[in-house]
Backbone atoms as SQL, in Angstrom:
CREATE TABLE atoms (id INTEGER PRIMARY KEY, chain TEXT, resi INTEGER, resn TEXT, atom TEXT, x REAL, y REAL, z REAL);
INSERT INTO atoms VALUES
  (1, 'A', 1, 'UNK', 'N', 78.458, 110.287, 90.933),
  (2, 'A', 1, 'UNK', 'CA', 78.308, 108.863, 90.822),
  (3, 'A', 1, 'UNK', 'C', 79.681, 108.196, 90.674),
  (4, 'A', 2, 'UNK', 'N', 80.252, 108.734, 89.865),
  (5, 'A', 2, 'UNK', 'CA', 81.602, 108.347, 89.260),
  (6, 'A', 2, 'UNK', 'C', 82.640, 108.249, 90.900),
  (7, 'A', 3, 'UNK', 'N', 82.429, 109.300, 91.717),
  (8, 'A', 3, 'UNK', 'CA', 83.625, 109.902, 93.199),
  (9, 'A', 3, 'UNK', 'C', 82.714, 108.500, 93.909),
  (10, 'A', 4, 'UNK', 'N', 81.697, 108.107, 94.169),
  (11, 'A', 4, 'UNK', 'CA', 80.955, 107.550, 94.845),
  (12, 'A', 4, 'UNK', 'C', 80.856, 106.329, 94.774),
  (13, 'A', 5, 'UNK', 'N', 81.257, 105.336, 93.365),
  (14, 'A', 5, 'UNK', 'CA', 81.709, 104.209, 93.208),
  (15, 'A', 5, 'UNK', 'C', 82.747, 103.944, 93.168),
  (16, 'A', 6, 'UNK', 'N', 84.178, 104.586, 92.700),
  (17, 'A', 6, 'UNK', 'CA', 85.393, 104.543, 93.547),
  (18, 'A', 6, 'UNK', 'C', 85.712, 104.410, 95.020),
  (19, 'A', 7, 'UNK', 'N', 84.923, 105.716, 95.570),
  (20, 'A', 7, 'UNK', 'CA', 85.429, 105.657, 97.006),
  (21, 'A', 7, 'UNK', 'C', 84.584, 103.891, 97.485),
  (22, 'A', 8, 'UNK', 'N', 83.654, 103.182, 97.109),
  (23, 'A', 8, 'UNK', 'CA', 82.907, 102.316, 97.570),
  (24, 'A', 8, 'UNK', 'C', 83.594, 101.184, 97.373),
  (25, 'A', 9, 'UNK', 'N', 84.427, 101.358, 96.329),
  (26, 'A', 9, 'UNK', 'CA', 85.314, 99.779, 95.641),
  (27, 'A', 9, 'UNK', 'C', 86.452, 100.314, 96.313),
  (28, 'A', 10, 'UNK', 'N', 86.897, 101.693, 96.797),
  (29, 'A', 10, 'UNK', 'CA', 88.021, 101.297, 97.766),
  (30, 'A', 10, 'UNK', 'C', 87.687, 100.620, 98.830),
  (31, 'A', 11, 'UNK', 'N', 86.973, 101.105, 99.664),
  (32, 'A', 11, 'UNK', 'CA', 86.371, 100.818, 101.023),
  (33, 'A', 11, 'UNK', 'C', 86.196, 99.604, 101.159),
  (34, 'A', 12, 'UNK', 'N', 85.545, 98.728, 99.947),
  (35, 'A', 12, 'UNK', 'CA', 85.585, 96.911, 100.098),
  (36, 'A', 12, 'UNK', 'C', 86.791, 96.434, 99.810),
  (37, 'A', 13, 'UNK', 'N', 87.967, 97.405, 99.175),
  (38, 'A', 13, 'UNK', 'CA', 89.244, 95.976, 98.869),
  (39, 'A', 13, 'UNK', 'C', 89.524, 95.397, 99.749),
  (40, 'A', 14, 'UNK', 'N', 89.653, 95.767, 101.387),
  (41, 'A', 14, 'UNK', 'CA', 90.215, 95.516, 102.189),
  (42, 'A', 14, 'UNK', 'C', 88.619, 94.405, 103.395),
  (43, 'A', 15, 'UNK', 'N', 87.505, 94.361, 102.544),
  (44, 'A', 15, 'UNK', 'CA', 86.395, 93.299, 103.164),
  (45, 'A', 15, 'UNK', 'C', 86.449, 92.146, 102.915),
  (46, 'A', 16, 'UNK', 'N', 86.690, 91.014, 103.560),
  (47, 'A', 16, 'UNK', 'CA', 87.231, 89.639, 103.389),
  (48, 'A', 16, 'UNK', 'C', 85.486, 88.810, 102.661),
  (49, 'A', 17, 'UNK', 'N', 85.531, 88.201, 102.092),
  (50, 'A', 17, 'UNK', 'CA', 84.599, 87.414, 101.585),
  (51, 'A', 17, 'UNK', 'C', 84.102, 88.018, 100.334),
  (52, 'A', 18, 'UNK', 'N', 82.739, 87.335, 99.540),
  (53, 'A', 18, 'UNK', 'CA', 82.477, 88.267, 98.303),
  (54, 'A', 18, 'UNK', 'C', 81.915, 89.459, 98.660),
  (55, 'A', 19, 'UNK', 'N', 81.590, 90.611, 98.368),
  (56, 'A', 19, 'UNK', 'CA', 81.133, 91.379, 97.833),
  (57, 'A', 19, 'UNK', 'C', 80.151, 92.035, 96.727),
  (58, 'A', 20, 'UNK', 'N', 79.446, 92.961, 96.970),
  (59, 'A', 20, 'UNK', 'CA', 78.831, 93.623, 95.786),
  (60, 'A', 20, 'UNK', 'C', 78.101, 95.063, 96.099),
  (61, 'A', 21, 'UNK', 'N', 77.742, 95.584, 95.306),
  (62, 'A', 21, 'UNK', 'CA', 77.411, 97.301, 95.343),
  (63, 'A', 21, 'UNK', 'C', 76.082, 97.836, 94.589),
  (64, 'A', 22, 'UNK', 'N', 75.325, 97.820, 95.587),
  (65, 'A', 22, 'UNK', 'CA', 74.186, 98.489, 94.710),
  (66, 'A', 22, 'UNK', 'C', 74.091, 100.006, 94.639),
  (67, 'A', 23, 'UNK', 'N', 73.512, 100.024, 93.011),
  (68, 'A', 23, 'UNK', 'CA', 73.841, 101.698, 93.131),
  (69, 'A', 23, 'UNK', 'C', 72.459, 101.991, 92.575),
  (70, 'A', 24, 'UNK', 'N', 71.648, 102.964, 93.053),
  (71, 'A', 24, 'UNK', 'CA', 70.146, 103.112, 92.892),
  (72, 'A', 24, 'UNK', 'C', 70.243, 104.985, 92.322),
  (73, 'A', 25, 'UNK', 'N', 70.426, 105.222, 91.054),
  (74, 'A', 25, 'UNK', 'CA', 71.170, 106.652, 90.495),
  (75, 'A', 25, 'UNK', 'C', 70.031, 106.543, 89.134),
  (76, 'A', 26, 'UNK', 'N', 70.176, 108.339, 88.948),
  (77, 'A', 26, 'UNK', 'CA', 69.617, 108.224, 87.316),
  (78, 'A', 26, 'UNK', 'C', 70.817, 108.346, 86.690),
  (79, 'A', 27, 'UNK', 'N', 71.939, 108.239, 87.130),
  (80, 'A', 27, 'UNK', 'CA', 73.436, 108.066, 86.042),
  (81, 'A', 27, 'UNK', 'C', 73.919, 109.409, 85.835),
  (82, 'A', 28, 'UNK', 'N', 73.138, 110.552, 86.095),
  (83, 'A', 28, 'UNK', 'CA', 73.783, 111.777, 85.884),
  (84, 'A', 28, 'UNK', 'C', 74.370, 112.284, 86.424),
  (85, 'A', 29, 'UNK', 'N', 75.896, 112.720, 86.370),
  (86, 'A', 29, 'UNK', 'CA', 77.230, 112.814, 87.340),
  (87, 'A', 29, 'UNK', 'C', 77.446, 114.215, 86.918),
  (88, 'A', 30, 'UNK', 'N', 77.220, 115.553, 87.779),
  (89, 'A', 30, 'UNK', 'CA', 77.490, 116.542, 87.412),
  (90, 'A', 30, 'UNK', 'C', 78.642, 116.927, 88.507),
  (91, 'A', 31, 'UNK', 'N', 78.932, 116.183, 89.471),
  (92, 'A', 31, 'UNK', 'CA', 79.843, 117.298, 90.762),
  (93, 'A', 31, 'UNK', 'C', 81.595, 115.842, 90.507),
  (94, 'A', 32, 'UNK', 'N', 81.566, 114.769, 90.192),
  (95, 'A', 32, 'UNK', 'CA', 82.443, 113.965, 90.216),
  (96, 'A', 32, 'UNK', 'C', 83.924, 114.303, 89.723),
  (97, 'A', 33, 'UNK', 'N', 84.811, 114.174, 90.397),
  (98, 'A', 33, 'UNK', 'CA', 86.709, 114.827, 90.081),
  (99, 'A', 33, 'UNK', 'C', 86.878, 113.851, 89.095),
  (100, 'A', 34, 'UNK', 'N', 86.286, 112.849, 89.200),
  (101, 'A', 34, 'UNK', 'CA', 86.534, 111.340, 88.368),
  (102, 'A', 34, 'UNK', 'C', 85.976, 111.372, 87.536),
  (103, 'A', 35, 'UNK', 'N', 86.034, 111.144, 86.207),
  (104, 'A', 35, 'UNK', 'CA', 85.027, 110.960, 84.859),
  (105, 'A', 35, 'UNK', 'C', 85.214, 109.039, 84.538),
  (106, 'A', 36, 'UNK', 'N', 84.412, 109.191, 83.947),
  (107, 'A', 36, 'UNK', 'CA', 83.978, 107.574, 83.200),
  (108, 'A', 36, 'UNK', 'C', 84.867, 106.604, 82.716),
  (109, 'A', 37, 'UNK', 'N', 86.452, 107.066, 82.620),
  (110, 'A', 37, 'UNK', 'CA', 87.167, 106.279, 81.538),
  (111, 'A', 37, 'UNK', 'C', 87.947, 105.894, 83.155),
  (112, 'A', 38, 'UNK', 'N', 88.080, 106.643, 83.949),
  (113, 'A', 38, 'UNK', 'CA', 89.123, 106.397, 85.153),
  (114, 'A', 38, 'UNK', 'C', 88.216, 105.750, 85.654),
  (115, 'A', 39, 'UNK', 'N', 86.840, 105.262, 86.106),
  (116, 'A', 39, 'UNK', 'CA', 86.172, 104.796, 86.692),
  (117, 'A', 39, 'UNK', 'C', 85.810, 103.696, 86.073),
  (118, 'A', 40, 'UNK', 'N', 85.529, 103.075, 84.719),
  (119, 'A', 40, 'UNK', 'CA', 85.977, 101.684, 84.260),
  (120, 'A', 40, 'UNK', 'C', 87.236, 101.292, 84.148),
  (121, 'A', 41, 'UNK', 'N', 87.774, 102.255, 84.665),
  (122, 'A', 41, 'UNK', 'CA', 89.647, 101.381, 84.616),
  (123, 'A', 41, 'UNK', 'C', 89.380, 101.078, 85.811),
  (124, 'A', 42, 'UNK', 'N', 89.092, 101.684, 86.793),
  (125, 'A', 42, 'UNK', 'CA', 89.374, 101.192, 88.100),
  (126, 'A', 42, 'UNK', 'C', 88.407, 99.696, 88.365),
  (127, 'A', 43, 'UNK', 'N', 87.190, 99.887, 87.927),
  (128, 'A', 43, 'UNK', 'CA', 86.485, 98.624, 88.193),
  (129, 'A', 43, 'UNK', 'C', 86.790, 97.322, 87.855),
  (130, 'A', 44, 'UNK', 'N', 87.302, 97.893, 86.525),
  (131, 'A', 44, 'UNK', 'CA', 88.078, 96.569, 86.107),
  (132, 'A', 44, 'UNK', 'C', 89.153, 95.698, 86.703),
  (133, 'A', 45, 'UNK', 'N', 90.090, 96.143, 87.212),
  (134, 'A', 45, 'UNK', 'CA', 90.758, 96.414, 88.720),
  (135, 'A', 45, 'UNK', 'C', 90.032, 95.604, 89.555),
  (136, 'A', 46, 'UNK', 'N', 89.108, 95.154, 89.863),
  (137, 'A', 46, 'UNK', 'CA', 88.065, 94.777, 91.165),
  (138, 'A', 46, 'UNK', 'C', 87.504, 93.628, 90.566),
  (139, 'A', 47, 'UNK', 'N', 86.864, 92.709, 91.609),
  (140, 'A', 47, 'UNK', 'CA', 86.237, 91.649, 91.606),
  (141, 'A', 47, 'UNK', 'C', 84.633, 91.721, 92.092),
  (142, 'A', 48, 'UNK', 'N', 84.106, 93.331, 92.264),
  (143, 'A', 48, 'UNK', 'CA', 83.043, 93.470, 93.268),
  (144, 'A', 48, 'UNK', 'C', 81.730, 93.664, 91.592),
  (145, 'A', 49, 'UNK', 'N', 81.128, 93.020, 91.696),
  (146, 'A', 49, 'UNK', 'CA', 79.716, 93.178, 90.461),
  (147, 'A', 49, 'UNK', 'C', 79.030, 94.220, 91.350),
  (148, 'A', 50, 'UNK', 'N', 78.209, 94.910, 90.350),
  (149, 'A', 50, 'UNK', 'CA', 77.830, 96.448, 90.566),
  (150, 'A', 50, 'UNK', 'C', 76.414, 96.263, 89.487),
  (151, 'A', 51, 'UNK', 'N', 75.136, 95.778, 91.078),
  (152, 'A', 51, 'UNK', 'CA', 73.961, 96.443, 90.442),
  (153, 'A', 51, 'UNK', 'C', 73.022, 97.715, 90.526),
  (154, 'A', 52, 'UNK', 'N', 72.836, 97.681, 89.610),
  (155, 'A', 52, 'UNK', 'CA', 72.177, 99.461, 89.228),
  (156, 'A', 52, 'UNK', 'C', 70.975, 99.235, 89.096),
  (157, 'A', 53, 'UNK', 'N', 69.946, 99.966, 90.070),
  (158, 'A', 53, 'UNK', 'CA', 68.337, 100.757, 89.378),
  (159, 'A', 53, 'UNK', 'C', 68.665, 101.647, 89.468),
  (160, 'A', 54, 'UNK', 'N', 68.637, 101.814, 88.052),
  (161, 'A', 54, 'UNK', 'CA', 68.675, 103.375, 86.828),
  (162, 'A', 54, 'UNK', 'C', 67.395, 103.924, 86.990),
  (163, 'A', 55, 'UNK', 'N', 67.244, 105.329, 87.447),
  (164, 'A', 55, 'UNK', 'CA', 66.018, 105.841, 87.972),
  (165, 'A', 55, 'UNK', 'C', 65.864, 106.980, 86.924),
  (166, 'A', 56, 'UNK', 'N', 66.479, 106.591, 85.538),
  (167, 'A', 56, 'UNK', 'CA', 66.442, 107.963, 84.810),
  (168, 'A', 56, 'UNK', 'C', 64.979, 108.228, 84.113),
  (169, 'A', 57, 'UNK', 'N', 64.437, 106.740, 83.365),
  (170, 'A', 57, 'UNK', 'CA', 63.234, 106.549, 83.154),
  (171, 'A', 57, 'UNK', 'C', 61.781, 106.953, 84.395),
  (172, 'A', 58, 'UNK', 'N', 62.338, 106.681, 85.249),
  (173, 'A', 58, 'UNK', 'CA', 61.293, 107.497, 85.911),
  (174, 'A', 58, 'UNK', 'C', 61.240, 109.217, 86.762),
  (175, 'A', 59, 'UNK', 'N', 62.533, 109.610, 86.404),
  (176, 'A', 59, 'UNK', 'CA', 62.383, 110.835, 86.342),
  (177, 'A', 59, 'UNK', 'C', 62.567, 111.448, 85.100),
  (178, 'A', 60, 'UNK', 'N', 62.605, 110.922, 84.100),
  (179, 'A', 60, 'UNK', 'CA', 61.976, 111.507, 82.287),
  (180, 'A', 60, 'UNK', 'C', 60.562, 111.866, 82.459),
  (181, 'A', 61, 'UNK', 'N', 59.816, 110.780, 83.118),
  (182, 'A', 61, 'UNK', 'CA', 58.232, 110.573, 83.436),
  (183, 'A', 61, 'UNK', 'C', 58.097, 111.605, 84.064),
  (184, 'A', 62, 'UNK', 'N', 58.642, 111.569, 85.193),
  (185, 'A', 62, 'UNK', 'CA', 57.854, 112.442, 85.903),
  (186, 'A', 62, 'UNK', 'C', 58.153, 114.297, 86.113),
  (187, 'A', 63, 'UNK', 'N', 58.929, 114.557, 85.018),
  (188, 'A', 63, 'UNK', 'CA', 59.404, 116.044, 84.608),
  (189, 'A', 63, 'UNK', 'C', 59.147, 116.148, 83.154),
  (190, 'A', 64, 'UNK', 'N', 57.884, 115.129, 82.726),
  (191, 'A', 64, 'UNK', 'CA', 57.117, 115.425, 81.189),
  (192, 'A', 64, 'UNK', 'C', 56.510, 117.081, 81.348),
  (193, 'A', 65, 'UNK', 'N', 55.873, 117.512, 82.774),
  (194, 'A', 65, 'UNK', 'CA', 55.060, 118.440, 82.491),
  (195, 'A', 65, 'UNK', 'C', 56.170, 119.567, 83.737),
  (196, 'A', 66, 'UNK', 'N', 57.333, 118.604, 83.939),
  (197, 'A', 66, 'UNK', 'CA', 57.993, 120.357, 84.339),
  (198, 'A', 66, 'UNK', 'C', 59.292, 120.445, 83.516),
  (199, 'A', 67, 'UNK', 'N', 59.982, 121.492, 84.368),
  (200, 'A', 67, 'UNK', 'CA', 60.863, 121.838, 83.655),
  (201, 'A', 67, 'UNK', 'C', 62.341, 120.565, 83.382),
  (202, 'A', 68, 'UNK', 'N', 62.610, 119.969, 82.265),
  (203, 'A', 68, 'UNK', 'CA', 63.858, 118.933, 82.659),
  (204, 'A', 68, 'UNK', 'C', 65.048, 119.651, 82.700),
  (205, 'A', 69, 'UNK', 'N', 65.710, 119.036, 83.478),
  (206, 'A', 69, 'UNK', 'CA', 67.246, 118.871, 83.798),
  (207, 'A', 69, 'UNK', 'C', 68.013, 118.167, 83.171),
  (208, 'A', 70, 'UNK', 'N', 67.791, 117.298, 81.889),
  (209, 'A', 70, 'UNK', 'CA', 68.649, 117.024, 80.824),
  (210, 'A', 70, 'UNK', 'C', 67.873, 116.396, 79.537),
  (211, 'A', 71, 'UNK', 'N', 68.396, 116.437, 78.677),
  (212, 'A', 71, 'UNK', 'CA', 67.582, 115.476, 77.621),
  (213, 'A', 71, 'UNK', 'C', 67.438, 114.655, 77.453),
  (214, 'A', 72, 'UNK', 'N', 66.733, 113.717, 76.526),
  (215, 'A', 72, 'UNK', 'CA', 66.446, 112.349, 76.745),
  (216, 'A', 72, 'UNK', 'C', 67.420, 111.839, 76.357),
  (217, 'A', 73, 'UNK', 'N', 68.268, 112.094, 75.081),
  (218, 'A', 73, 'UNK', 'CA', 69.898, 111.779, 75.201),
  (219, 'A', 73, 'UNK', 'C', 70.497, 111.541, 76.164),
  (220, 'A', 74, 'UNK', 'N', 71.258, 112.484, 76.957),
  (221, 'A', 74, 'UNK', 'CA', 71.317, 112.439, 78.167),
  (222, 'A', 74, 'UNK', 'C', 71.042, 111.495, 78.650),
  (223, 'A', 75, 'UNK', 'N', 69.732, 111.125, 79.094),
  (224, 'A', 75, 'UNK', 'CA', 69.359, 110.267, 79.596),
  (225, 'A', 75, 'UNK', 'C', 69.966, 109.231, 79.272),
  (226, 'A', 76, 'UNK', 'N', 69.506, 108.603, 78.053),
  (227, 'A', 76, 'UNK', 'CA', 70.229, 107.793, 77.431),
  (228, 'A', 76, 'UNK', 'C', 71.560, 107.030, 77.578),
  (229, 'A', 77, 'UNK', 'N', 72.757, 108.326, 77.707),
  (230, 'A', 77, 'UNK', 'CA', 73.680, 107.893, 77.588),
  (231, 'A', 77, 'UNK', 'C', 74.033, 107.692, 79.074),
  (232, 'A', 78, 'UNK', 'N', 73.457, 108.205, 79.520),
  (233, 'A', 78, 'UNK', 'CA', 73.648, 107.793, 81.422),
  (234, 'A', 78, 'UNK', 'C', 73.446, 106.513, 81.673),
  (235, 'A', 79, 'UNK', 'N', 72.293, 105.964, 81.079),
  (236, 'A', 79, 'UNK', 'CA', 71.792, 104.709, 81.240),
  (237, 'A', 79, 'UNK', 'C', 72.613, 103.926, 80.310),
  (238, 'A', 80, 'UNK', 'N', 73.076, 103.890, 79.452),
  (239, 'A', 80, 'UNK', 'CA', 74.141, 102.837, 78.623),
  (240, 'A', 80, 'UNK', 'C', 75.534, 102.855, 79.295),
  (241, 'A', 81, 'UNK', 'N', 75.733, 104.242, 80.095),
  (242, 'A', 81, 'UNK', 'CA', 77.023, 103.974, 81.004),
  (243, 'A', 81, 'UNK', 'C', 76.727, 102.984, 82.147),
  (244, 'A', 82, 'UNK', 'N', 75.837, 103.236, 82.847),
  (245, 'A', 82, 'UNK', 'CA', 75.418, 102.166, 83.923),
  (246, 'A', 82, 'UNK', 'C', 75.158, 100.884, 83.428),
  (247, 'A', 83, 'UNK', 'N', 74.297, 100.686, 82.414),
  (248, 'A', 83, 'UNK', 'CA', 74.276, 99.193, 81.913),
  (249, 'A', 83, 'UNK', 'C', 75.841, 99.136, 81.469),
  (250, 'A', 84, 'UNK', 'N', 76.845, 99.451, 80.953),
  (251, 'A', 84, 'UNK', 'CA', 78.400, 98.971, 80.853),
  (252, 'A', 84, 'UNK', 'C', 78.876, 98.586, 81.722),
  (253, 'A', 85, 'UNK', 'N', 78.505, 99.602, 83.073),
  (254, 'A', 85, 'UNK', 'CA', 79.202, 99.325, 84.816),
  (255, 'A', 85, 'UNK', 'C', 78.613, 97.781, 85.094),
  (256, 'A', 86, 'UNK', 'N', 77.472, 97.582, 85.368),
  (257, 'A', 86, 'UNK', 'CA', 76.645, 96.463, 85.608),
  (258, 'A', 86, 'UNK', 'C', 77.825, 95.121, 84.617),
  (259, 'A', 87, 'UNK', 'N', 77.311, 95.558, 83.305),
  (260, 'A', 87, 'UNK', 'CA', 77.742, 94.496, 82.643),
  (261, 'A', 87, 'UNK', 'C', 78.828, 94.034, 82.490),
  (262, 'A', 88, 'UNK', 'N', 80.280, 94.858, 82.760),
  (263, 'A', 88, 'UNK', 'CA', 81.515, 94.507, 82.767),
  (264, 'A', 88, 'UNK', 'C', 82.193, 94.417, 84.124),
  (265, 'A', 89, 'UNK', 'N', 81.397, 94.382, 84.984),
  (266, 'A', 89, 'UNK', 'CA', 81.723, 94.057, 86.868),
  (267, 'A', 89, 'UNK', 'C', 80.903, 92.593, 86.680),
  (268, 'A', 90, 'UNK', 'N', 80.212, 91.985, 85.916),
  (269, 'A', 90, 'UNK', 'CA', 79.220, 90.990, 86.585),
  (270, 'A', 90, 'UNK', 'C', 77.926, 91.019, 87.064),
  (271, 'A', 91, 'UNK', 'N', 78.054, 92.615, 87.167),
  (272, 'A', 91, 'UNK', 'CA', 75.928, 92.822, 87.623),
  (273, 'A', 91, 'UNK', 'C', 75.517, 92.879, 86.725),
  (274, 'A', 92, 'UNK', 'N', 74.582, 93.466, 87.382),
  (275, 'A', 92, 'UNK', 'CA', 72.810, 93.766, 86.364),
  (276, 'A', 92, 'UNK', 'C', 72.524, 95.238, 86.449),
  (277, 'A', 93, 'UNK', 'N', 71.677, 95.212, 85.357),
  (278, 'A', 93, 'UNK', 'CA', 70.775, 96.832, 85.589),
  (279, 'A', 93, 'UNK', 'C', 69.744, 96.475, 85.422),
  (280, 'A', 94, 'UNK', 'N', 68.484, 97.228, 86.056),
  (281, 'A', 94, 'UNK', 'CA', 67.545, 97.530, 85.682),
  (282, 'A', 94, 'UNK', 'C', 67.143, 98.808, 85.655),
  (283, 'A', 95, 'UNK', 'N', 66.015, 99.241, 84.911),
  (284, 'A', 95, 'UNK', 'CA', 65.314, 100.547, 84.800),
  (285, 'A', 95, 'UNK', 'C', 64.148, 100.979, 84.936),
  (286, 'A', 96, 'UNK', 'N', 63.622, 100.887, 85.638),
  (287, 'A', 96, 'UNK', 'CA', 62.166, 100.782, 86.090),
  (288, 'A', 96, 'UNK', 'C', 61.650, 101.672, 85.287),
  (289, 'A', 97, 'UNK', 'N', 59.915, 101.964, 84.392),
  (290, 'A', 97, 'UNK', 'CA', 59.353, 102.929, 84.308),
  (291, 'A', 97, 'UNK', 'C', 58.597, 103.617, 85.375),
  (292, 'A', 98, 'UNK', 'N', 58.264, 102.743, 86.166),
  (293, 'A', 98, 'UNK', 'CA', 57.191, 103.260, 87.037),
  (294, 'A', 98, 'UNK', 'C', 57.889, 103.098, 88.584),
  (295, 'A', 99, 'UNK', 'N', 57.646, 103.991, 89.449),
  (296, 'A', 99, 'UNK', 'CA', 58.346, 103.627, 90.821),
  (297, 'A', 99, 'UNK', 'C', 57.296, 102.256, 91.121),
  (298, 'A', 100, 'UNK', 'N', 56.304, 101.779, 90.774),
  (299, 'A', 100, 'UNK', 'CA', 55.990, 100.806, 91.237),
  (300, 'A', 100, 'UNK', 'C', 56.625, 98.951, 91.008),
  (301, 'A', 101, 'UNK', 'N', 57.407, 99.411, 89.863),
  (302, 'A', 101, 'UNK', 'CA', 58.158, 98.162, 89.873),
  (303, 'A', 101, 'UNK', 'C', 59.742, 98.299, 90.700),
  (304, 'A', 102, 'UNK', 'N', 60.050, 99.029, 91.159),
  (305, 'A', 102, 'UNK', 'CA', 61.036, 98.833, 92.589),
  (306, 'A', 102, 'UNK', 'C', 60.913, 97.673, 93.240),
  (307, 'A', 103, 'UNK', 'N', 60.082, 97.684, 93.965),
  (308, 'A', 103, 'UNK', 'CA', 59.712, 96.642, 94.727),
  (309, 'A', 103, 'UNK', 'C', 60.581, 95.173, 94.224),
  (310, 'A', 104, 'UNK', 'N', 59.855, 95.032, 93.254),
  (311, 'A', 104, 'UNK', 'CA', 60.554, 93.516, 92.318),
  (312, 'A', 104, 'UNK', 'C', 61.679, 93.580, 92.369),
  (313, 'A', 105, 'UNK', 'N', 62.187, 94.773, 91.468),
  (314, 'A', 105, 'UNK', 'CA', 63.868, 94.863, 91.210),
  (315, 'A', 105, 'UNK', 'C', 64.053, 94.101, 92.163),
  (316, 'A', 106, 'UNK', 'N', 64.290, 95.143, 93.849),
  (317, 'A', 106, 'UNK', 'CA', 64.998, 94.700, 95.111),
  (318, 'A', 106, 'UNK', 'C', 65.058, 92.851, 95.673),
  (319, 'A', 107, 'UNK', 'N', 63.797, 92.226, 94.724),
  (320, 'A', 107, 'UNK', 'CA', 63.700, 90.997, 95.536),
  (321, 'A', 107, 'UNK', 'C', 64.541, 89.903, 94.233),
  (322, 'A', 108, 'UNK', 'N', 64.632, 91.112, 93.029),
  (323, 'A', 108, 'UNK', 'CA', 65.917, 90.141, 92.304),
  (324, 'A', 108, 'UNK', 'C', 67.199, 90.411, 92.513),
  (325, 'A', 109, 'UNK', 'N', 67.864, 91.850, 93.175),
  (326, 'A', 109, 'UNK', 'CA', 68.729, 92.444, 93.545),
  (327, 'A', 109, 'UNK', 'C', 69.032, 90.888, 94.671),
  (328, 'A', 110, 'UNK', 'N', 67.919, 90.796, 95.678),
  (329, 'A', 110, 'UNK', 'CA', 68.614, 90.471, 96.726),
  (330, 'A', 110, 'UNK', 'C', 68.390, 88.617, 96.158),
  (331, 'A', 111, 'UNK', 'N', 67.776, 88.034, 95.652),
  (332, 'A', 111, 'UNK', 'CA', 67.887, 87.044, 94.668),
  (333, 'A', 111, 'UNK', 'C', 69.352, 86.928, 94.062),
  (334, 'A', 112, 'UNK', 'N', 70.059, 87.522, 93.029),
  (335, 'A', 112, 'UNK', 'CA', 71.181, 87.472, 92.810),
  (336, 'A', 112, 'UNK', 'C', 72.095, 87.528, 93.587),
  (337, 'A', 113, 'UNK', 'N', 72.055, 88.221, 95.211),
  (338, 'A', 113, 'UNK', 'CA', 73.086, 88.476, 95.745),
  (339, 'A', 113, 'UNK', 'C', 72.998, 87.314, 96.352),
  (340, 'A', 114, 'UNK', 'N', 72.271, 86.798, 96.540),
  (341, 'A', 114, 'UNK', 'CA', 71.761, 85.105, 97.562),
  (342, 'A', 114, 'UNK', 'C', 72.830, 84.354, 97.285),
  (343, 'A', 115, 'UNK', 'N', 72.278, 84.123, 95.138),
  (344, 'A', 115, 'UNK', 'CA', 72.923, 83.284, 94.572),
  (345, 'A', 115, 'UNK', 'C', 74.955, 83.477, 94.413),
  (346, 'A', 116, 'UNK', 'N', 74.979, 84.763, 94.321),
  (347, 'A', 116, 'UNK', 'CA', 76.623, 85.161, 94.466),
  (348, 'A', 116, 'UNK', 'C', 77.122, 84.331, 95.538),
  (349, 'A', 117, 'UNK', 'N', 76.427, 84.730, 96.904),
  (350, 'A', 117, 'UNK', 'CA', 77.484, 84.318, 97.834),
  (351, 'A', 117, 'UNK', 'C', 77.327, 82.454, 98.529),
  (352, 'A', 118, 'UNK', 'N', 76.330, 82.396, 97.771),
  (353, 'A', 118, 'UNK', 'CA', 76.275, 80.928, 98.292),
  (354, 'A', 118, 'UNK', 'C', 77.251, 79.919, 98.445),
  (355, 'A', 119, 'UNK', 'N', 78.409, 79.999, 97.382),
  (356, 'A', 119, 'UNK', 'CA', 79.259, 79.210, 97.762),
  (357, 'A', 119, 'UNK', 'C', 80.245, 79.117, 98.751),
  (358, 'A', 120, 'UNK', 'N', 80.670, 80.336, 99.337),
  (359, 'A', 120, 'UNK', 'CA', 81.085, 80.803, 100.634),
  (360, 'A', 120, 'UNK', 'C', 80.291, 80.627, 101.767),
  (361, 'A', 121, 'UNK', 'N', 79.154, 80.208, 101.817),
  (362, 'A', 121, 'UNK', 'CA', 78.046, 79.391, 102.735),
  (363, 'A', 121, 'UNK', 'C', 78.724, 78.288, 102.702),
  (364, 'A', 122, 'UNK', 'N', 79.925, 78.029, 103.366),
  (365, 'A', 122, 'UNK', 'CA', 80.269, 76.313, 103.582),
  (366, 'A', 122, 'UNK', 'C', 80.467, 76.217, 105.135),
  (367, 'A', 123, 'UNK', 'N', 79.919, 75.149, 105.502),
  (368, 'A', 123, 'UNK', 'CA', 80.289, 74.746, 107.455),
  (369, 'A', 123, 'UNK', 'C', 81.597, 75.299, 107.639),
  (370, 'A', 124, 'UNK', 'N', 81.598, 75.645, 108.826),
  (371, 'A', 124, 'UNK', 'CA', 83.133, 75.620, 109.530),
  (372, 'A', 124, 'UNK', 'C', 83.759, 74.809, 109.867),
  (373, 'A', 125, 'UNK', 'N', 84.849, 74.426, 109.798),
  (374, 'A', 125, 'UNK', 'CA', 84.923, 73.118, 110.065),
  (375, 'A', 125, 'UNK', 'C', 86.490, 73.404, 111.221),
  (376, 'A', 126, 'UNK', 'N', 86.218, 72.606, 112.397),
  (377, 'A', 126, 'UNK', 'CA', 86.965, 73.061, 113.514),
  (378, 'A', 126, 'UNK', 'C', 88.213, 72.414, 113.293);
């Protein structure tokens, strides 16, 4: 997660107009060269807001009756790193319990992004 939002905020420095980055993760970064402290330095660095559906809550749910892949700690702290990313870029998080509230998220995801770039919606003027 951590290699994957760097390389993404490089790739936009150089995109003319606003920007933004959705990241749809349960927050758990096991393969990343980059850890957490280099990756809020760098964001901070940037002007691009970074929203997150945190999918950790619904895979807690749905590995109640198998085997998990981390603890609810874990969990936890995955999801308070992503709500930090969100909150100190300018985005949002959400966390769905159920895959059935997705849906919504995406139509406030794309709701907020409306409202971001609207002011760069100005005529051309020849």
């Amino acid at each position: 997660m951590y290699d994957a939002l760097l390389d993404t905020v490089d790739r936009l420095k150089d995109v003319p107009g606003k920007k933004s980055i959705l990241l749809v993760a349960t927050g758990r970064d096991t393969f990343s060269k980059h850890n957490y402290d280099q990756t809020m330095k760098a964001l901070h660095q940037t002007d691009v807001p970074i929203f997150i559906v945190g999918m950790s809550q619904v895979v807690m749910l749905t590995q109640e009756n198998a085997r998990p892949n981390g603890s609810e700690i874990d969990f936890l702290q995955d999801e308070n790193q992503m709500k930090t990313f969100a909150k100190e870029t300018g985005g949002f998080a959400w966390f769905p319990r159920f895959s059935g509230e997705i849906p919504g998220i995406f139509q406030q995801v794309a709701s907020f992004s409306a409202q971001s770039i609207q002011p760069d919606l100005q005529p051309h003027q020849p």
